[in-house]
N, C-alpha and C positions, 0 to 999 in steps of 0.2 A: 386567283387574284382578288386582294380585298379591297377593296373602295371604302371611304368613307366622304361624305359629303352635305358638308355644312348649311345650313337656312337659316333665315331668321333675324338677322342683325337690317340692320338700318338704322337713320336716325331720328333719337328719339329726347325730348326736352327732361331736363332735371327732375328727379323723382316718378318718373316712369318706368314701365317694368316692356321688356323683352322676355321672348321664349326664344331659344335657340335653341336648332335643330339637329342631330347631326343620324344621316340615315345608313348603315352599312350593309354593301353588298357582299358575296364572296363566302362572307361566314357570320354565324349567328354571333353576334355578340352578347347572349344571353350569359354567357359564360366565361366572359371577358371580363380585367378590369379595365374601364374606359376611363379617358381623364380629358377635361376639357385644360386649355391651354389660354394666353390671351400675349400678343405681344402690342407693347405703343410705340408708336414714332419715338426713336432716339433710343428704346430699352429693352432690356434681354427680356425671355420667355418669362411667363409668369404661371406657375400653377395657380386654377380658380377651382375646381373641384375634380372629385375622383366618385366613381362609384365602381365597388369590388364584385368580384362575381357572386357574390352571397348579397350581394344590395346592401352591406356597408358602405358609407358616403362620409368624406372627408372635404372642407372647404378650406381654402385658402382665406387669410386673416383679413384679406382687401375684400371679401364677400360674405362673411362669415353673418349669420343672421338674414343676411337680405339673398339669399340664395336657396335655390333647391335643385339636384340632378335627379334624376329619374330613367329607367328605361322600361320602355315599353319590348317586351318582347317579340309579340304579336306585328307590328310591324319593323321589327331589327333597329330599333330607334333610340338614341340617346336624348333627353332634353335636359336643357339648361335654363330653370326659369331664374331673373336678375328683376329684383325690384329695388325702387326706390336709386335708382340710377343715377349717379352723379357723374362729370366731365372726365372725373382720373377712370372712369370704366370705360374710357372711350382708348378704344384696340382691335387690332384684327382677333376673333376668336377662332382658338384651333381646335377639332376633338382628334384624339390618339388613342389607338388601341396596339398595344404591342410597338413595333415598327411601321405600321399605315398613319400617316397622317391622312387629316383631310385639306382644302385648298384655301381654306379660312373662311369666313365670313366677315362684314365689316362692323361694326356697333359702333357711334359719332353717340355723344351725347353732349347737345347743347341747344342753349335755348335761342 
């Protein structure tokens, strides 16, 4: 059984930066491609990034520049760091790997 499960979000004033987390159990995701996800009140899922099992990294155009993913392997960990944060990145964030989601986390940005 894989787990995945999300940290990190809370809220945070305009132009601020978050790290979000996302920790998996079950199976290494060193080997995976992982994709962080982001839904807002009233709108469908949103791709925000991907990292490939080769550490190819892909962003979505709403993060593009003010984003970075990363995995740590060493502890089975995806991060998602978001800076320079404005109100429209305010969503629940999801990480996905294959068919596992994780339970979300929240990011509110406002001042």
């Amino acid at each position: 059984q894989v787990q995945l499960v999300e940290s990190g979000g809370g809220l945070v004033q305009p132009g601020g930066s978050l790290r979000l987390s996302c920790a998996a159990s079950g199976r290494a995701v060193s080997s995976e491609n992982v994709q962080w996800y982001r839904q807002a009140p009233g709108k469908g899922r949103e791709l925000v990034a991907v990292i490939g099992h080769l550490g190819t990294t892909l962003y979505g155009d709403s993060v593009k520049g003010r984003s970075t993913i990363s995995r740590d392997n060493a502890t089975n960990t995806v991060h998602l760091q978001i800076n320079n944060l404005k109100p429209e990145d305010t969503a629940i964030y999801y990480c996905n790997s294959k068919m596992y989601w994780g339970q979300g986390t929240q990011v509110t940005v406002s001042s």
